[in-house]
N, C-alpha and C positions, 0 to 999 in steps of 0.2 A: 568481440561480438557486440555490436549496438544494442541500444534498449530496442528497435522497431523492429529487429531481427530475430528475438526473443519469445517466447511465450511465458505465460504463466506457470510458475511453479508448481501452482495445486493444481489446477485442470488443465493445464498443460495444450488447451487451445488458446484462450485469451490475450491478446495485446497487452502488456502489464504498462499501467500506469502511475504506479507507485513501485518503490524499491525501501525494503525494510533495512537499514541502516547497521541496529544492532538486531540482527537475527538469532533467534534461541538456537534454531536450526541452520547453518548455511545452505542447503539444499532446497531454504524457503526464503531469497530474497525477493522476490518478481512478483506485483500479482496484479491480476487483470480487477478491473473497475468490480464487479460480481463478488469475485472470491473478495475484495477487498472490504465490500459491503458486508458479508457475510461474516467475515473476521468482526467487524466493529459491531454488529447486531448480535455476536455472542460473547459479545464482553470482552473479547482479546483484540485489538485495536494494536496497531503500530504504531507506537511512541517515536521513535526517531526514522523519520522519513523523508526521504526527496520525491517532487513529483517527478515524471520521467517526459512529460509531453508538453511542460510550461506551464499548464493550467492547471487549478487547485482547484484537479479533482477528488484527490482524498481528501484536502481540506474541506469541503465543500461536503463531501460523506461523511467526516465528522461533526460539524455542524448539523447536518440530517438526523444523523443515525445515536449519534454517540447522548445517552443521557446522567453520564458524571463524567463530568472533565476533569480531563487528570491535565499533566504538563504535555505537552507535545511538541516535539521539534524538530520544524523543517530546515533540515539541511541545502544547504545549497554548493553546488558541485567547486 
């Protein structure tokens, strides 16, 4: 199954645009732009991630959103 085929894991309507790499959970790798932001606005942020659409847009939420940088790495497929 494609990533554009896909929804998000937590709300389970969203386009995911990120994929969590090493998940605490497997049943939470996918998440849509939203849940993704709301992940990093409560302190739990995905450290190892690919973007899924090309564009860095969790990068780009991290930059936003995130205020202590940890290490974070983008995978690439």
């Amino acid at each position: 199954m494609g990533a554009h085929s896909r929804k998000c894991d937590w709300c389970g309507s969203g386009t995911p645009v990120v994929r969590d790499m090493e998940p605490v959970n497997p049943e939470f790798q996918f998440w849509c732009e939203d849940c993704a932001r709301a992940l990093i606005i409560k302190g739990d942020p995905i450290e190892t991630y690919r973007e899924l659409d090309g564009e860095p847009i969790y990068g780009r939420l991290l930059d936003e959103h995130c205020t202590l940088k940890r290490f974070y790495s983008f995978v690439t497929a």
